[in-house]
GUNUKOL-245952 format. One record per residue (C-alpha): residue number from 1; residue in three letters; chain; x, z, y. Coordinates in Angstrom, 3 decimals. Each point is the difference from the previous one (the first is absolute). Layout:
<pt k="NUM" r="ALA" c="A" X="X" Z="Z" Y="Y"/>
...
end
This chain:
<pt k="1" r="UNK" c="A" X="5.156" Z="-22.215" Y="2.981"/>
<pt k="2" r="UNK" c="A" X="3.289" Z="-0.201" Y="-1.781"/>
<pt k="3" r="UNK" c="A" X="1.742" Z="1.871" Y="2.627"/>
<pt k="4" r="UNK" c="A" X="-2.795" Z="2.568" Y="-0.477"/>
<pt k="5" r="UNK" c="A" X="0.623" Z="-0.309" Y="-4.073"/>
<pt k="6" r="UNK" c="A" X="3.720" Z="0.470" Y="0.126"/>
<pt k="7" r="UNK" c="A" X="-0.438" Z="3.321" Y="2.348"/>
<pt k="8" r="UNK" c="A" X="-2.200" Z="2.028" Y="-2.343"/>
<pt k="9" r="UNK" c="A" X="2.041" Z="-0.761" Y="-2.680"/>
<pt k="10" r="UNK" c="A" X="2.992" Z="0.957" Y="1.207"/>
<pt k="11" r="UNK" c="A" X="-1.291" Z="3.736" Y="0.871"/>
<pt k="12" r="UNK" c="A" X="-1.321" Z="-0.318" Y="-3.899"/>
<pt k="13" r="UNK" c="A" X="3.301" Z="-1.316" Y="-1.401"/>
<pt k="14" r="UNK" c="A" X="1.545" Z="2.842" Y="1.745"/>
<pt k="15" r="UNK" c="A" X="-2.797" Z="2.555" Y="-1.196"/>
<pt k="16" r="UNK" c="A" X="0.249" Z="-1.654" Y="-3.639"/>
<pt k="17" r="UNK" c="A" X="4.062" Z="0.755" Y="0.114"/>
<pt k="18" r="UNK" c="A" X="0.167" Z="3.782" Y="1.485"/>
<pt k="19" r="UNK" c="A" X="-4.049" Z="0.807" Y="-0.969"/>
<pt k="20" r="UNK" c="A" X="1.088" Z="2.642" Y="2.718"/>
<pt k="21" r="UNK" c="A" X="-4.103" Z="-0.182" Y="2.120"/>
<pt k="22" r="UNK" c="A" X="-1.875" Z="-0.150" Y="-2.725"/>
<pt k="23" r="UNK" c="A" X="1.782" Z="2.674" Y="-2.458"/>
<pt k="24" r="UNK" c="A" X="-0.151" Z="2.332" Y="2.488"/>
<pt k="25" r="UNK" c="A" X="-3.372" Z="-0.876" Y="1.269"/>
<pt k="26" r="UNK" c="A" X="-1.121" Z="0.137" Y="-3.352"/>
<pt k="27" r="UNK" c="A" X="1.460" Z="3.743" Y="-0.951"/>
<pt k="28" r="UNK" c="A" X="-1.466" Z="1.177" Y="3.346"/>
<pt k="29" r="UNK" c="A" X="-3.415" Z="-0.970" Y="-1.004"/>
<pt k="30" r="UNK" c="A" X="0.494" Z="0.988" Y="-3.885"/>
<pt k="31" r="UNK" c="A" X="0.751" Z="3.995" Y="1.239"/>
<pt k="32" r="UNK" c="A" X="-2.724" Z="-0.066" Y="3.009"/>
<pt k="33" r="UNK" c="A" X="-2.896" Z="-1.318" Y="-2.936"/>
<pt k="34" r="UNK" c="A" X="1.596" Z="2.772" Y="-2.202"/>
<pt k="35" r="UNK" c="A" X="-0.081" Z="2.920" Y="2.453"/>
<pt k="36" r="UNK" c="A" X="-3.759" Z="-1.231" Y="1.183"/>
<pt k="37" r="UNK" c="A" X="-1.078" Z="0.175" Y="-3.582"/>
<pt k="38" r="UNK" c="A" X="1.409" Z="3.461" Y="-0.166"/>
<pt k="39" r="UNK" c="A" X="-1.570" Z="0.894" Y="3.106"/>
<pt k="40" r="UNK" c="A" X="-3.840" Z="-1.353" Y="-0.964"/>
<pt k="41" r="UNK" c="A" X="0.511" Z="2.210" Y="-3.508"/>
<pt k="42" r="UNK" c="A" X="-2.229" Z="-0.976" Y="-3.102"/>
<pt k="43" r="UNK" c="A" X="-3.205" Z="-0.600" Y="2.074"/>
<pt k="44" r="UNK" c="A" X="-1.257" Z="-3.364" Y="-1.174"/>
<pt k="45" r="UNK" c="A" X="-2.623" Z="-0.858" Y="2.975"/>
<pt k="46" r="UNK" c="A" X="2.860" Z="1.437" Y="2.721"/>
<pt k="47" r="UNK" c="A" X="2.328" Z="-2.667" Y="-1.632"/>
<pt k="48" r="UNK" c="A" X="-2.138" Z="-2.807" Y="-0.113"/>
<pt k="49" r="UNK" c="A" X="-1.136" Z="0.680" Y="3.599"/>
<pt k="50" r="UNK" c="A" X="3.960" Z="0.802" Y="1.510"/>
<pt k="51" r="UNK" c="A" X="1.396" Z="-2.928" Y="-2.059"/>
<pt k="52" r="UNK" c="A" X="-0.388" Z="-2.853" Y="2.327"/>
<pt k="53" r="UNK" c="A" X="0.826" Z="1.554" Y="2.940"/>
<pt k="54" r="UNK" c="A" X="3.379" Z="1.826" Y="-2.043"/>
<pt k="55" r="UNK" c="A" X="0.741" Z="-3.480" Y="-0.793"/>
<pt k="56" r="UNK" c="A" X="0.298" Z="-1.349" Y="3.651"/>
<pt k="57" r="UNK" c="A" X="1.641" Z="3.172" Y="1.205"/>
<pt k="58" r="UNK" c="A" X="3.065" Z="-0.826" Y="-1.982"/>
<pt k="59" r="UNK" c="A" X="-0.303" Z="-3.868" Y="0.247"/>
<pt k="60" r="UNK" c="A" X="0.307" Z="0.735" Y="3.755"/>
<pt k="61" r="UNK" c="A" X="2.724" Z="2.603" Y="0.486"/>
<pt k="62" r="UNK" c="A" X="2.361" Z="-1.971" Y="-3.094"/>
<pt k="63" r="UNK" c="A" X="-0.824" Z="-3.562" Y="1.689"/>
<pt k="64" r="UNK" c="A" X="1.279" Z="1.475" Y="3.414"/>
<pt k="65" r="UNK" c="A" X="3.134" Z="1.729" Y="-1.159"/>
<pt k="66" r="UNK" c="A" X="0.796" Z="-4.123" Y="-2.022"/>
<pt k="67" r="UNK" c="A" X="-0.987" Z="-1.391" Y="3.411"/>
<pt k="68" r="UNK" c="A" X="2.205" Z="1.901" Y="1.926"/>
<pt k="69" r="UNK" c="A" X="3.092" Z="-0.540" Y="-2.703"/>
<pt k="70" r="UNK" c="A" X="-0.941" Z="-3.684" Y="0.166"/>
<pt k="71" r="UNK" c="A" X="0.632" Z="-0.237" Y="3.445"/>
<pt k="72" r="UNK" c="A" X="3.190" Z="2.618" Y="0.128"/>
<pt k="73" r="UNK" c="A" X="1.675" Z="-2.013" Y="-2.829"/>
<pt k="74" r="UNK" c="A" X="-0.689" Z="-3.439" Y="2.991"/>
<pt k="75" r="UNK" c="A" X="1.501" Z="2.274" Y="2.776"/>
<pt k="76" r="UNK" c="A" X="3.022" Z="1.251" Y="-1.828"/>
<pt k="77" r="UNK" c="A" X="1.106" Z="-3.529" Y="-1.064"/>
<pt k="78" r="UNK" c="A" X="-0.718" Z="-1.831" Y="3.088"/>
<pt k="79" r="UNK" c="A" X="-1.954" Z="-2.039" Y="-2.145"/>
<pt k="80" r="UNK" c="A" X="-3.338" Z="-0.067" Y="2.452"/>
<pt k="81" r="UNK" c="A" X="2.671" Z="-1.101" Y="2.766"/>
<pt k="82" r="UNK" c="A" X="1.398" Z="-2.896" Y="-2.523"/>
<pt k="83" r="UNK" c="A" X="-3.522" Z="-1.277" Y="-0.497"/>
<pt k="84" r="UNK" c="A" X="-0.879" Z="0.325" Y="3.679"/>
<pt k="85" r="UNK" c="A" X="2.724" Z="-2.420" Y="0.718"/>
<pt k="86" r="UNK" c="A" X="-1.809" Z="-2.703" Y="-2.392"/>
<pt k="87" r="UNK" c="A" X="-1.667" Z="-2.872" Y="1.088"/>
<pt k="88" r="UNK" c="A" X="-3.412" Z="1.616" Y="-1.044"/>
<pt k="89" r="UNK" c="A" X="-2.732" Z="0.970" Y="1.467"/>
<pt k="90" r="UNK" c="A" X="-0.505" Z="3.691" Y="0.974"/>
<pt k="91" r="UNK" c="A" X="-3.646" Z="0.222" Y="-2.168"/>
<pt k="92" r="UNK" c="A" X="1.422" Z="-1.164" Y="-2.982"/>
<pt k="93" r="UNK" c="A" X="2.881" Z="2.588" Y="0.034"/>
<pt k="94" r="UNK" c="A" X="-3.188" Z="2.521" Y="0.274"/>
<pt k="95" r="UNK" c="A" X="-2.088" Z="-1.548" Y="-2.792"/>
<pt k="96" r="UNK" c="A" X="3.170" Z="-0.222" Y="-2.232"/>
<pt k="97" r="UNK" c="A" X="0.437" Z="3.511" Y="0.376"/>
<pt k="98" r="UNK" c="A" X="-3.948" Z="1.020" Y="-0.004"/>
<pt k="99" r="UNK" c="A" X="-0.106" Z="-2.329" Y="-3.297"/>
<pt k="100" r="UNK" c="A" X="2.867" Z="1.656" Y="-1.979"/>
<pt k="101" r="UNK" c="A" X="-1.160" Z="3.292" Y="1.186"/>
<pt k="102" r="UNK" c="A" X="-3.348" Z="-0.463" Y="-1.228"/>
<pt k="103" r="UNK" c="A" X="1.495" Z="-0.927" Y="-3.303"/>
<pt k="104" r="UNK" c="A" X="1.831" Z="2.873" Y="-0.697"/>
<pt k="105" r="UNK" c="A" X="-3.322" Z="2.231" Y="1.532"/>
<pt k="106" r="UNK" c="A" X="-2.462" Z="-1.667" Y="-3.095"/>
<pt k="107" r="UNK" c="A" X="2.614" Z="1.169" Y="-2.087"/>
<pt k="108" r="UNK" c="A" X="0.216" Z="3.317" Y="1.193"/>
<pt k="109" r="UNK" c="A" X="-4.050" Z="-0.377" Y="0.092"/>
<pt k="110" r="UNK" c="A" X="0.261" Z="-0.823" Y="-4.003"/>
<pt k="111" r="UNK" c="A" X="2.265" Z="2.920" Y="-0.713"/>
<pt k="112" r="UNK" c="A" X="-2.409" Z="2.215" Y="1.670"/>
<pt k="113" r="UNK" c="A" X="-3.161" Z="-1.409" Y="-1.506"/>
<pt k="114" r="UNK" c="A" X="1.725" Z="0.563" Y="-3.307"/>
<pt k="115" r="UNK" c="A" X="0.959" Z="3.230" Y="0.303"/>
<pt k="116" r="UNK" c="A" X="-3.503" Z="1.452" Y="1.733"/>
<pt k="117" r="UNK" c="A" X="-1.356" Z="-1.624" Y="-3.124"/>
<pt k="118" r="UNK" c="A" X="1.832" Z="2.330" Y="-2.399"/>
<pt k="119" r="UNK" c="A" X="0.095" Z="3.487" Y="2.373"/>
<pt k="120" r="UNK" c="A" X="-3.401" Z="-0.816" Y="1.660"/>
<pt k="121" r="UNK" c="A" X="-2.793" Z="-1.967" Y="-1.620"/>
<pt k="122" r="UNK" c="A" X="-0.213" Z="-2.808" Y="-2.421"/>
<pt k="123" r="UNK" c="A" X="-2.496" Z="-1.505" Y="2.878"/>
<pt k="124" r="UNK" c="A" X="3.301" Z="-1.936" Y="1.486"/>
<pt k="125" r="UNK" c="A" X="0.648" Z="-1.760" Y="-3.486"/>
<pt k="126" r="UNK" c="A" X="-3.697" Z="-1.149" Y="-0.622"/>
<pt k="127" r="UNK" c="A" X="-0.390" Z="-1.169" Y="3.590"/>
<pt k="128" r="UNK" c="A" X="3.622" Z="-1.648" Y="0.565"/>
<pt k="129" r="UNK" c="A" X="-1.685" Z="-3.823" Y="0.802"/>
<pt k="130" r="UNK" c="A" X="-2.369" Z="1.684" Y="3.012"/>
<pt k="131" r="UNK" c="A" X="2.904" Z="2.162" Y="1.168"/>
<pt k="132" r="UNK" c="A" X="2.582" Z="-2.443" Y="0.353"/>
<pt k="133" r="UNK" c="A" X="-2.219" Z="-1.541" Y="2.890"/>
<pt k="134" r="UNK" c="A" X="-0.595" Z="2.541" Y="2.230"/>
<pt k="135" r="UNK" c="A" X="4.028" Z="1.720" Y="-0.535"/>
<pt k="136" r="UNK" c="A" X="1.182" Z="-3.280" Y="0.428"/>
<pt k="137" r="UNK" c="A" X="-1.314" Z="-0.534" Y="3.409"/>
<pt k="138" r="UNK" c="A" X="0.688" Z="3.565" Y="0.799"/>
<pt k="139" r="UNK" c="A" X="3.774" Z="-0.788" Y="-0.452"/>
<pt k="140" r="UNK" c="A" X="-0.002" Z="-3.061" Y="2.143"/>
<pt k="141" r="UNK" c="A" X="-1.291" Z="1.780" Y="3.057"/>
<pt k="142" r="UNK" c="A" X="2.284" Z="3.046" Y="-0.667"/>
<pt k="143" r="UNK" c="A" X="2.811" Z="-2.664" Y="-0.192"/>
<pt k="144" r="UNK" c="A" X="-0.187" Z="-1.888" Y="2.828"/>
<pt k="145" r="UNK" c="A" X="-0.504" Z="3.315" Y="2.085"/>
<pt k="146" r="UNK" c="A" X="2.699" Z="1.166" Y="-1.645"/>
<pt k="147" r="UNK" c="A" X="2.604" Z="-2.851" Y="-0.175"/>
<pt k="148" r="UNK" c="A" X="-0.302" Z="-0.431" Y="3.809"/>
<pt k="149" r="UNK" c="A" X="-0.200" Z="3.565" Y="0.680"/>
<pt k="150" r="UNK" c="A" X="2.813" Z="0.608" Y="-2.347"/>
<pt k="151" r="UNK" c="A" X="2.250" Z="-2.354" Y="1.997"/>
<pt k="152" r="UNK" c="A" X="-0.924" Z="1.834" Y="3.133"/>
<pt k="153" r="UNK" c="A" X="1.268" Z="3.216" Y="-1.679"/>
<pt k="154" r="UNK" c="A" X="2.787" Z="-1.579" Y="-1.282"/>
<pt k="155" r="UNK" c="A" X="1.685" Z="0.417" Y="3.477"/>
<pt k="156" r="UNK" c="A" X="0.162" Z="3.578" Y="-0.214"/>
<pt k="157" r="UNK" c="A" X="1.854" Z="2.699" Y="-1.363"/>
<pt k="158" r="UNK" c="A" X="-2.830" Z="1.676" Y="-1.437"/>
<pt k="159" r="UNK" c="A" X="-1.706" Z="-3.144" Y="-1.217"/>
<pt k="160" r="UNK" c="A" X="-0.861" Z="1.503" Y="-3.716"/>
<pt k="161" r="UNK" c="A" X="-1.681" Z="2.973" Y="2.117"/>
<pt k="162" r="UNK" c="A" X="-1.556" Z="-2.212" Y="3.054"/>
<pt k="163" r="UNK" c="A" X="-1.407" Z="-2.527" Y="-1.892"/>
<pt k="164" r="UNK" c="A" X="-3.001" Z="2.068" Y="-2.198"/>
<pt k="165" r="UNK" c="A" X="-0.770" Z="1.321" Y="3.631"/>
<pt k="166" r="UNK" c="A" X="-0.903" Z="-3.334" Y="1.256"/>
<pt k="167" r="UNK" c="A" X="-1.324" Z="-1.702" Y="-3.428"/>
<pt k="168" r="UNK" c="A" X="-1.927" Z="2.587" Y="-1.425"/>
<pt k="169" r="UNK" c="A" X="-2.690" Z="0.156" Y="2.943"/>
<pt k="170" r="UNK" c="A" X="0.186" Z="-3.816" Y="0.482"/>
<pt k="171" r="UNK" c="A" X="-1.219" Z="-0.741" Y="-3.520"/>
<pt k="172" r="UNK" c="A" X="-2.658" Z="2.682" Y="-0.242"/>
<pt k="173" r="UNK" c="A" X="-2.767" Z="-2.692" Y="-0.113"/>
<pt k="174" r="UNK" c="A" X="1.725" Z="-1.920" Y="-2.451"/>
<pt k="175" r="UNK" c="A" X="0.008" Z="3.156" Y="-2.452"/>
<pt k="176" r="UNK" c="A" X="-3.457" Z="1.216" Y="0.870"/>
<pt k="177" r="UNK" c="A" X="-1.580" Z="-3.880" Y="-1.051"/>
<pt k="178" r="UNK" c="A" X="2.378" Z="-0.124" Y="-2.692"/>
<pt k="179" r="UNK" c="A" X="-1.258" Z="3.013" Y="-1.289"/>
<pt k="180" r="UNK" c="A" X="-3.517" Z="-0.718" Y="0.339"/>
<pt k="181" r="UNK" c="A" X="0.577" Z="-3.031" Y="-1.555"/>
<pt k="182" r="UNK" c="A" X="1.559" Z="1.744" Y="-3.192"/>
<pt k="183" r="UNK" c="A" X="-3.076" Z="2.524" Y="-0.314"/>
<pt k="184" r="UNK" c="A" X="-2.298" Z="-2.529" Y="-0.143"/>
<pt k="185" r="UNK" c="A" X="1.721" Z="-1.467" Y="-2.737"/>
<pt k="186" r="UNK" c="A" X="0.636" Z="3.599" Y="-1.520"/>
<pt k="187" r="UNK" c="A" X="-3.490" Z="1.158" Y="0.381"/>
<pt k="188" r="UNK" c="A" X="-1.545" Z="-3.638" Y="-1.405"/>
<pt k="189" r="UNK" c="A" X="-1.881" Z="-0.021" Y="3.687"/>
<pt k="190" r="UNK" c="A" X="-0.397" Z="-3.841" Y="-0.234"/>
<pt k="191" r="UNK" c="A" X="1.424" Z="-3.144" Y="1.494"/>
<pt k="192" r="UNK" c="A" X="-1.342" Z="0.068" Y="3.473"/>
<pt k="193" r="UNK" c="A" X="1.368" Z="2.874" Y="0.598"/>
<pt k="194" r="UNK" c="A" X="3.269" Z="-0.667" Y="-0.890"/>
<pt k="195" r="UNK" c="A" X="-0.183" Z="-3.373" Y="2.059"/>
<pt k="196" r="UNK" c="A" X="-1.160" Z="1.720" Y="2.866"/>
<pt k="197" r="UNK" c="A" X="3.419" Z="2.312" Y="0.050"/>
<pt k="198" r="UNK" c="A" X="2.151" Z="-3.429" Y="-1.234"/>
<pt k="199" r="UNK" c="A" X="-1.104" Z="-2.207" Y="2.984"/>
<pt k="200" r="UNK" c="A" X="0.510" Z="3.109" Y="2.258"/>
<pt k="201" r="UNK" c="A" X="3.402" Z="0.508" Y="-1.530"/>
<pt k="202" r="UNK" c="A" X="0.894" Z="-3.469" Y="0.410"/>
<pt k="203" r="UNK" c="A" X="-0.904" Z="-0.355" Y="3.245"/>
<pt k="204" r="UNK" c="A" X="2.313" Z="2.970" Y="1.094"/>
<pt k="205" r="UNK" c="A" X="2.598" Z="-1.708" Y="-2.715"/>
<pt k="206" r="UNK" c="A" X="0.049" Z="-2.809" Y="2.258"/>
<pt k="207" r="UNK" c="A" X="0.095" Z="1.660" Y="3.362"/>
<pt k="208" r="UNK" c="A" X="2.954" Z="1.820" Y="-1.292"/>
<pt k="209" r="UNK" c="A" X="1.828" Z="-3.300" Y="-0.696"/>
<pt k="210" r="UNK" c="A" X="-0.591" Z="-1.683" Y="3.231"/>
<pt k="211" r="UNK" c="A" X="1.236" Z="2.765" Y="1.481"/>
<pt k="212" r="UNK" c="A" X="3.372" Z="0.249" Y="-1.806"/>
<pt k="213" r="UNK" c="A" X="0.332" Z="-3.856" Y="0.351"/>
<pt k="214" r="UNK" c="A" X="-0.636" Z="0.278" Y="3.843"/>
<pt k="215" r="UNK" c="A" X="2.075" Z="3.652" Y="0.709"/>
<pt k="216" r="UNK" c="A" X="3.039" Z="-0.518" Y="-2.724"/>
<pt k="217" r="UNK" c="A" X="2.219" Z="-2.484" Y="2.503"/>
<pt k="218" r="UNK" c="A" X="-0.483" Z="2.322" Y="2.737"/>
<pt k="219" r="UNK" c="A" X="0.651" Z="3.320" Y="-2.019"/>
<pt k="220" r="UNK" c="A" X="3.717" Z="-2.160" Y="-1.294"/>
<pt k="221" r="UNK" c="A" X="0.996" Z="-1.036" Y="2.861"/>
<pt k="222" r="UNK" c="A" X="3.249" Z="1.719" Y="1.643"/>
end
């Protein structure tokens, strides 16, 4: 566990120092929001009905482009090669990097929320506690897709352009319950529903974990 500890926050002492992801995470999702509010115009019911799925558009495409600069930043340093010559386990190295990923993802997550709340609807802001839920498990399935993915990517020359190619169809399910989990809430359908998509979403949540644990020591490995 402290191995585990000291791994995600070293990728967050490094974010915290440059704030080189998440800035330009963050401005990627800022001007997508602002060019799908110019796109939806003034119509209030278009809006309302566009905004959750506008919202997981940009979470997706500005999570992969911080994914795929997280793992870059690793490969140009030689620092994945450093850590892979520690005495620790391969699955910690993954859920190190899966956890300070999906750190810097709920923050990206919060800036969006934010923002569809001013250039959308006001819905976001008086439903934050029954949103945070549903987006929250969203990003932990898109990040341990993506962190193991990412480092599969990372190998090639065209990892910023491979790795939406291979992430974006992997974590369609995770978006689709996600989303159905944030309508529910949006729409005031009631609590089963919204369980019904959560336990769904955390099954998949786990699956995707498991996976990464078992496939990240074989994806490393010279």
């Amino acid at each position: 566990m402290r191995a585990l500890l000291a791994l995600i926050w070293k990728d967050l002492v490094i974010e915290a120092r440059t704030r080189e992801i998440v800035t330009a995470m963050s401005l990627v999702a800022f001007l997508a929001l602002v060019i799908f509010s110019l796109a939806l115009g003034p119509s209030a019911h278009l809006v309302a009905a566009a905004a959750p799925a506008a919202v997981w558009v940009t979470v997706s495409f500005a999570a992969t482009l911080g994914l795929a600069r997280a793992h870059a930043l690793e490969q140009e340093g030689q620092a994945l090669r450093g850590l892979l010559m520690t005495p620790v386990g391969r699955h910690i190295l993954y859920l190190g990097k899966c956890g300070a990923n999906l750190a810097m993802v709920l923050v990206l997550q919060l800036v969006v929320a934010g923002a569809a709340a001013v250039l959308f609807t006001g819905a976001f802001a008086r439903h934050w506690a029954g949103l945070a839920l549903p987006l929250a498990l969203g990003a932990v399935g898109f990040t341990a897709a993506g962190t193991l993915l990412g480092a599969i990517a990372a190998e090639t020359r065209l990892r910023e352009v491979l790795l939406p190619i291979l992430l974006l169809p992997v974590v369609v399910p995770v978006i689709i319950l996600s989303l159905a989990g944030v309508n529910a809430v949006l729409e005031e359908r009631g609590l089963p529903e919204l369980l019904r998509s959560l336990k769904l979403l955390g099954a998949v949540d786990i699956i995707f974990v498991m996976l990464g644990v078992w496939l990240f020591a074989y994806v490393v490995e010279d």
